[in-house]
C-alpha positions as CSV (number, residue, x, y, z in Angstrom):
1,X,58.2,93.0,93.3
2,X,58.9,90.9,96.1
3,X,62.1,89.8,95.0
4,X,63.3,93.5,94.8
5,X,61.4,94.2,98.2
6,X,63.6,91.7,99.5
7,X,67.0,92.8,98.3
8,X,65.9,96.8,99.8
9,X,65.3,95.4,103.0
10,X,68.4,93.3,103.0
11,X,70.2,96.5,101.8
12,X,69.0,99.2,103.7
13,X,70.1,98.2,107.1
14,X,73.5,98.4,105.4
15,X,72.8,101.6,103.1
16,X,75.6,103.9,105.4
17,X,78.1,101.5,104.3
18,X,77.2,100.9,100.8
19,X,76.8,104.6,100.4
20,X,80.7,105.3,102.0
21,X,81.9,102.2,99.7
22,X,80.6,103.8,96.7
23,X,81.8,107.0,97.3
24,X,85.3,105.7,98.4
25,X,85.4,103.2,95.3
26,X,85.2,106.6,93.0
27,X,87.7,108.0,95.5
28,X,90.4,105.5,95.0
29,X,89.5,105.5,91.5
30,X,90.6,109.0,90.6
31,X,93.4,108.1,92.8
32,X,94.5,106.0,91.1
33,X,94.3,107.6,87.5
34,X,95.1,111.6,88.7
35,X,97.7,110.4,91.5
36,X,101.4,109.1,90.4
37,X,102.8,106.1,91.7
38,X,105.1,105.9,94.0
39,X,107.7,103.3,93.7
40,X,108.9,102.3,97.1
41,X,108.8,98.8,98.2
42,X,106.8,96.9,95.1
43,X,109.9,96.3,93.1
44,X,111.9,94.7,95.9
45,X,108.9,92.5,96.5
46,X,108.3,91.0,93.4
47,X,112.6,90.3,93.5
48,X,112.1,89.0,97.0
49,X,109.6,86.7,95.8
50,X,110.6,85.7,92.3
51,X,113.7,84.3,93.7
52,X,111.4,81.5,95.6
53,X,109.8,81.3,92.6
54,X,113.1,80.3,90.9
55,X,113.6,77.5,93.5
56,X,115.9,79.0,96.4
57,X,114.0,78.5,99.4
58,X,116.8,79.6,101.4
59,X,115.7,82.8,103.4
60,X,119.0,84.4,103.8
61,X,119.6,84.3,99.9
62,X,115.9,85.7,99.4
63,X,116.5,89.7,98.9
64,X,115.8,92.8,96.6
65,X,117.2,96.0,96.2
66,X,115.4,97.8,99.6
67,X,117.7,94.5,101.4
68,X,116.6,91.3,102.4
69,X,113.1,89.7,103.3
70,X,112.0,90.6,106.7
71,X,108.6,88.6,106.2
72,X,107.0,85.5,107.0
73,X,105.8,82.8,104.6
74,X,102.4,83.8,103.9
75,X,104.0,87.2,102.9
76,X,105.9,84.6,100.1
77,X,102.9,83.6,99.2
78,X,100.5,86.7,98.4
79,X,103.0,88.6,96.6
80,X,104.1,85.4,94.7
81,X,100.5,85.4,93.3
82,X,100.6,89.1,93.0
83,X,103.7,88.2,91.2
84,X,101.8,86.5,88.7
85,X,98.9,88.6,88.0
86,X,100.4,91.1,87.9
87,X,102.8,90.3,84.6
88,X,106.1,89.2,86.9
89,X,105.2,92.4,88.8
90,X,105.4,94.6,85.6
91,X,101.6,95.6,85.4
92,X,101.4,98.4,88.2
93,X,98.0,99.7,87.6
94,X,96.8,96.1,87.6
95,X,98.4,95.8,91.4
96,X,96.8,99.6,92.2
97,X,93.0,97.8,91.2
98,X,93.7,95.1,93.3
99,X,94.8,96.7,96.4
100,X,91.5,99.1,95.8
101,X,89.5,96.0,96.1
102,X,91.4,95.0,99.3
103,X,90.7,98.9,100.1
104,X,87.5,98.3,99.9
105,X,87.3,95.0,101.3
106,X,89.4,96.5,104.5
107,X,87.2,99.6,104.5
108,X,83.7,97.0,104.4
109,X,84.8,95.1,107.3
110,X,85.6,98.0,109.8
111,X,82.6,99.9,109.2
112,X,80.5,96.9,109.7
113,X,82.6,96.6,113.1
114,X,82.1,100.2,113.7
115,X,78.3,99.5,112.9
116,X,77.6,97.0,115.8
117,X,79.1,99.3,118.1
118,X,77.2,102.7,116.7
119,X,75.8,103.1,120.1
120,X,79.5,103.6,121.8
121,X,80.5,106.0,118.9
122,X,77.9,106.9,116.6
123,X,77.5,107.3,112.9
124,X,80.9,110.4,113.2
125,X,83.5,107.4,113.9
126,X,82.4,105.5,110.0
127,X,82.7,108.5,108.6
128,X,86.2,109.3,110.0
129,X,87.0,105.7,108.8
130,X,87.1,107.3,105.2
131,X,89.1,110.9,106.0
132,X,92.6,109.7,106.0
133,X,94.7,110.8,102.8
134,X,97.8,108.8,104.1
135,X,95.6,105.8,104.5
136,X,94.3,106.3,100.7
137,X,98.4,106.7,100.1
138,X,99.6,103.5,101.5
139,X,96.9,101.3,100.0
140,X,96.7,102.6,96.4
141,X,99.9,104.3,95.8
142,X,102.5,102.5,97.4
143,X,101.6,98.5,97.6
144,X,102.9,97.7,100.5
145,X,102.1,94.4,103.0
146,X,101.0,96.2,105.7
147,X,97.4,96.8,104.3
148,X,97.1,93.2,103.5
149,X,97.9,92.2,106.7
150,X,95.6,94.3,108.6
151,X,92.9,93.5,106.3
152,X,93.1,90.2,107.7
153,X,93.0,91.4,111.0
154,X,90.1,93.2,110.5
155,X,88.3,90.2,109.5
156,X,89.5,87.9,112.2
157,X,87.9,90.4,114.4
158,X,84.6,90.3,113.0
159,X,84.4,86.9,112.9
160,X,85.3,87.3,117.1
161,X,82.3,89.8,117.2
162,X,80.2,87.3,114.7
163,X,81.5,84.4,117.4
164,X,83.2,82.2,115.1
165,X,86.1,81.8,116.7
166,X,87.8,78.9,115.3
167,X,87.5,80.7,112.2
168,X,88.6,83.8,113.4
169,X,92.0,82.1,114.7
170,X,92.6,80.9,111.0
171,X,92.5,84.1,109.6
172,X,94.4,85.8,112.6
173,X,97.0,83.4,111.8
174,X,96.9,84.2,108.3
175,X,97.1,87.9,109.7
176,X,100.3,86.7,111.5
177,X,101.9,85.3,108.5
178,X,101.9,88.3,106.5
179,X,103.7,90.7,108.8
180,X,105.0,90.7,112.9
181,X,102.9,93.5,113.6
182,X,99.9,91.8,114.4
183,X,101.7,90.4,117.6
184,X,100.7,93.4,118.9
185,X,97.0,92.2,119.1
186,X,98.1,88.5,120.4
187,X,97.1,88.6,124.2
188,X,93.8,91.0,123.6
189,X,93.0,87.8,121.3
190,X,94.2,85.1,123.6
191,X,92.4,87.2,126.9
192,X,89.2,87.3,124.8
193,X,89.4,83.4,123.8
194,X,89.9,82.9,127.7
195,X,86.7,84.8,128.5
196,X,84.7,83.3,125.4
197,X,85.8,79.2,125.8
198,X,88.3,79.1,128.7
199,X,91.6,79.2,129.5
200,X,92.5,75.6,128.0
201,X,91.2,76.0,124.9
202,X,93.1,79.7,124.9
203,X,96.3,77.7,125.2
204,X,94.9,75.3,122.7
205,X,94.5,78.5,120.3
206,X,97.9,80.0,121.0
207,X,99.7,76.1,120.0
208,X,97.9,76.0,116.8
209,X,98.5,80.1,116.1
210,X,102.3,78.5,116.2
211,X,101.8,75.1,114.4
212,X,100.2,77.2,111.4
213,X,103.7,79.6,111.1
214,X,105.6,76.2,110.6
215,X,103.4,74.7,108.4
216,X,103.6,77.1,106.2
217,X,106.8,77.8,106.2
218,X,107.8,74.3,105.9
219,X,109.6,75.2,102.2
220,X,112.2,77.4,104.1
221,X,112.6,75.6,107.4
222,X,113.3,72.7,105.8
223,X,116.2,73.8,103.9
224,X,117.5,76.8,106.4
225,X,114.8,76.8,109.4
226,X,117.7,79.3,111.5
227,X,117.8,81.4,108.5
228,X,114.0,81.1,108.4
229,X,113.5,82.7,112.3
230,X,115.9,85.2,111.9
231,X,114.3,86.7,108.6
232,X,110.7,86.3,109.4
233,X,110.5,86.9,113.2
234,X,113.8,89.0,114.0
235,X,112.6,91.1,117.3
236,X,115.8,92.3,117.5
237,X,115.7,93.8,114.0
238,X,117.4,97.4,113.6
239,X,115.0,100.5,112.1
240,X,116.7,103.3,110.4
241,X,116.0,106.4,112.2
242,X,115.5,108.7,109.1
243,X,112.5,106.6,108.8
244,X,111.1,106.8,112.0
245,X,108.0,108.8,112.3
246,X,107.9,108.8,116.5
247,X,111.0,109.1,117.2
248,X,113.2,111.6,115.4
249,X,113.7,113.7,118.5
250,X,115.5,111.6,120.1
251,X,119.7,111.5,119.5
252,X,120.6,108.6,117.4
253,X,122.6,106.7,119.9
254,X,119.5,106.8,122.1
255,X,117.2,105.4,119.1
256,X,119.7,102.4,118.6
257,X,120.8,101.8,122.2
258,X,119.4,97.8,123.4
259,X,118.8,99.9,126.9
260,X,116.3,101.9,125.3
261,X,114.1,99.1,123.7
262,X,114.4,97.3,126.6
263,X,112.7,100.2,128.3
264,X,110.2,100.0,125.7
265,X,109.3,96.6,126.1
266,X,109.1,96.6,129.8
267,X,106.5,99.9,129.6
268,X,104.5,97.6,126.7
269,X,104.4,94.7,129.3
270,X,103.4,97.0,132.5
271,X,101.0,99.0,130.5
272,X,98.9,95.1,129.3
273,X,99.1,94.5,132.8
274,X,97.9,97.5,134.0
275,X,95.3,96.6,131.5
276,X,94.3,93.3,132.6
277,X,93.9,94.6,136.7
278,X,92.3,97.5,135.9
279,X,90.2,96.7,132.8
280,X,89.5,92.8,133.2
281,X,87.7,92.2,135.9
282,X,84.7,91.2,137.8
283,X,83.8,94.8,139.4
284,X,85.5,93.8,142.5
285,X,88.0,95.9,143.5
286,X,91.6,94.7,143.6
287,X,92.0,95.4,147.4
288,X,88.7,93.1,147.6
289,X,89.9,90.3,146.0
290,X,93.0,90.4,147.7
291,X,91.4,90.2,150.9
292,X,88.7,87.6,150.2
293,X,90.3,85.8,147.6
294,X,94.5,86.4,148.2
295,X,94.3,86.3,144.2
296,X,93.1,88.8,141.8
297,X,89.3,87.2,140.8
298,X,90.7,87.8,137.1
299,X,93.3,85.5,137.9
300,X,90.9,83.3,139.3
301,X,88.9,83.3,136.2
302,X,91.5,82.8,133.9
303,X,92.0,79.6,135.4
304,X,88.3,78.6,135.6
305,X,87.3,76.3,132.4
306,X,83.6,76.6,134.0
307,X,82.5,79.7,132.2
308,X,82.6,78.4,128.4
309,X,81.1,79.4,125.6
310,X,80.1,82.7,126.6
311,X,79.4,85.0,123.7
312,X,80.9,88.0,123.9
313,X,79.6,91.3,123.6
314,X,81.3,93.5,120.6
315,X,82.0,96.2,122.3
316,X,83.9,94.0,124.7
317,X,86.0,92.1,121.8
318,X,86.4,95.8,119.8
319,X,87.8,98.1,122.6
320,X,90.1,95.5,123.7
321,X,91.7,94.4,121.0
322,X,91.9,98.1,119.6
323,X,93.4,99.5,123.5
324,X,95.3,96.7,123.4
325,X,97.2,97.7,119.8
326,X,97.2,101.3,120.6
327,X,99.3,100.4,123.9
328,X,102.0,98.4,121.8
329,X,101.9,101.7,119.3
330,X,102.8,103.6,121.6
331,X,105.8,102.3,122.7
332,X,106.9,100.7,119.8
333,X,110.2,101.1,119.1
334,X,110.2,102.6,115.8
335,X,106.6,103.7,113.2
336,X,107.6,103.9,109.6
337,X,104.5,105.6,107.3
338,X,103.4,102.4,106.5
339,X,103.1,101.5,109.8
340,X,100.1,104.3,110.6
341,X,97.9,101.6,108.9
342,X,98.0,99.3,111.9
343,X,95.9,101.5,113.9
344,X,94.2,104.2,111.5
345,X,91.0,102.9,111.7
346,X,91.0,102.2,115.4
347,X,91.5,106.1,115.8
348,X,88.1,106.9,115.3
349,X,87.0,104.6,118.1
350,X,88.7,106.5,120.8
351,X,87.8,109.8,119.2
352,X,84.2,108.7,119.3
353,X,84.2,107.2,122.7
354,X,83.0,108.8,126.2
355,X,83.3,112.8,126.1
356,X,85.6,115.8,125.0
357,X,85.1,114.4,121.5
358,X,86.3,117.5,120.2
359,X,89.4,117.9,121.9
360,X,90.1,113.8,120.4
361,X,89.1,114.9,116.9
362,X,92.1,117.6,117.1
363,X,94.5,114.5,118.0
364,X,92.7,112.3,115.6
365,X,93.5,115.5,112.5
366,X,97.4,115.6,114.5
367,X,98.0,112.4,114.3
368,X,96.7,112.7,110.4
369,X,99.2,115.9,110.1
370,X,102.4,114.1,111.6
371,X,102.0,110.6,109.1
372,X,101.5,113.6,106.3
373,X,104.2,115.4,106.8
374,X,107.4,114.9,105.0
375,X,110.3,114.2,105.9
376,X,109.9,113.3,110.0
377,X,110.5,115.9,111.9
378,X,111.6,115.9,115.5
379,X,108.6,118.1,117.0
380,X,106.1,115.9,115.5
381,X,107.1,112.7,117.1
382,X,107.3,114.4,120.4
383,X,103.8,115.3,119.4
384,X,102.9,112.0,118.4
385,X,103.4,110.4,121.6
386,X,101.3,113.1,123.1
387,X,97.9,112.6,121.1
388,X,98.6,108.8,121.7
389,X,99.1,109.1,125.3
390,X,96.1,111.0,125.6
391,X,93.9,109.0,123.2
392,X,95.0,106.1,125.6
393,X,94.3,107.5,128.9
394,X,90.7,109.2,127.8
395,X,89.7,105.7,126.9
396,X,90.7,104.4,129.7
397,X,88.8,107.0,131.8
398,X,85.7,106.4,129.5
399,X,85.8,102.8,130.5
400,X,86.4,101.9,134.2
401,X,85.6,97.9,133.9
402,X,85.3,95.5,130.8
403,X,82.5,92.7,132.0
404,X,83.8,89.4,130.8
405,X,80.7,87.8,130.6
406,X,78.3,90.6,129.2
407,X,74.6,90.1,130.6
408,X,73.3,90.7,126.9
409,X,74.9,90.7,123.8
410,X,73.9,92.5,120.7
């Protein structure tokens, strides 16, 4: 009797989460027997890969019938494994099962996030967490990387809110070399490190977020490391439009014009700024520490090492690594289906967050409506931007200053 009285107290702390895991492991279940796959990506994978399993480490000779591989080593890896298990990538249900554990896995690790901030957002926002059909689409019936890469995300940023944070480097670099995307989260990450340790240790981080990408892709770069770069980190890679969920209305000359993106990236870069002075400070005013100071006390901070070892609380780590990715969604240059799993289960945080909740559900179910929909259509991107834009700028009016050394923690 004790023994069991131990496991229900250990379990019913967590019995909202068990309870959605169940129900979603049932979910993705018939999903995966009642819904056909569809063949996308996965075959192209398993060529990409099986041609480093052959022995050609060159990157520019590593392709499949979608075109070449646009990944970095770790994405090798996985899917080389996957590869494997999966009968040479024959056994499709097999690879469905195993991307409903990482499903699940994903789905455990936000709402255990979501769980230490209830107070911000309430029980509504775990719940939400389940509600996306597109979500259920891209993890079980299509295969891609994306899921696998956010999955480590996820956990990198629950073992920022758990405080382990040389851990939590490890597996955001593991994150990193999976897919490019999670770039986007890079200086929320480093800004938080800074405020946690200090601002040596942050540059510490950020050298061995860059020793672990050669490391493992020692294989290639030792055989083609230009070829290497140019695969696995091309920034200037072209998207084709007829893809492109958030930007079909614009002409095509405009989509593919350098000008454009360059426009894009400079809005990104003002918009973390923008961030970082209005967000990331000590409540001061700007025109204070100007004054007092001639230099921004955030600047001041940064380049402090005396506040160390500060644990952080989670809503601090949580809405600045989520505003932070929602910022680079929005301008990003180009958001393929796939790509609505970056920031899915982020959306429920701003919907839940400071008032006119119902007003964010209805861009929470657009946003929903405009990854549905098939093929892109021109009104919903312009759409799209809207609910992000908005989304954005009621979060930002919810919050007026991050602390970066929280008087309690939780």
């Amino acid at each position: 009797m004790s023994s069991f009285g131990t496991i229900v107290r250990i379990l019913r702390p967590r019995a909202d989460i068990l309870g959605l895991l169940l129900v979603e492991l049932i979910v993705g279940i018939i999903i995966i027997e009642k819904r056909s796959y569809t063949e996308i990506d996965w075959i192209a994978y398993m060529q990409e890969v099986e041609g480093f399993l052959k022995g050609d480490w060159n990157y520019l000779n590593l392709k499949g019938d979608t075109g070449p591989l646009v990944y970095p080593a770790g994405f090798v890896y996985i899917y080389s494994a996957l590869y494997y298990i999966t009968d040479l990538g024959k056994n499709i249900k097999l690879g469905q099962q195993i991307f409903l554990g990482l499903y699940l896995l994903n789905l455990f690790t936000v709402l255990n996030i979501y769980k230490r901030i209830k107070n911000h957002t309430g029980i509504l926002a775990m719940v939400l967490c389940c509600l996306s059909y597109r979500v259920h689409s891209i993890f079980l019936l299509r295969l891609f990387n994306d899921p696998i890469a956010i999955t480590f995300m996820h956990l990198s940023i629950w073992l920022m809110i758990k405080n382990k944070w040389a851990l939590a480097i490890i597996v955001y670099s593991i994150a990193l070399s999976v897919k490019m995307n999670i770039l986007l989260y890079l200086p929320g990450v480093l800004l938080l490190l800074n405020w946690s340790k200090n601002y040596r240790l942050m540059v510490l981080a950020l050298l061995y977020i860059i020793v672990f990408q050669i490391i493992i892709a020692i294989p290639f770069l030792s055989v083609n490391p230009s070829g290497y770069l140019v695969r696995a980190f091309d920034f200037g890679r072209k998207f084709e439009m007829k893809w492109s969920v958030n930007m079909q209305f614009l002409p095509l000359d405009i989509f593919l014009s350098s000008k454009f993106h360059l426009l894009l990236l400079v809005s990104h870069v003002g918009c973390l700024i923008w961030f970082l002075i209005s967000k990331a400070s000590d409540g001061n005013t700007i025109k204070e520490r100007l004054q007092s100071l001639n230099l921004p006390s955030s600047v001041k901070e940064f380049i402090s090492p005396k506040n160390q070892n500060k644990t952080l609380d989670s809503f601090t780590i949580v809405f600045t690594l989520f505003t932070i990715n929602l910022i680079g969604i929005t301008f990003a240059r180009s958001l393929h289906y796939q790509f609505y799993s970056w920031y899915f289960y982020s959306l429920p945080f701003f919907v839940c967050l400071g008032t006119k909740t119902h007003v964010k559900l209805a861009c929470f179910i657009g946003i929903e409506s405009v990854f549905i929909a098939y093929p892109p259509h021109p009104t919903f991107s312009y759409f799209l931007h809207m609910f992000h834009l908005y989304l954005l700028s009621r979060t930002f009016l919810a919050v007026k200053k991050l602390t970066p050394y929280p008087h309690k923690t939780d």
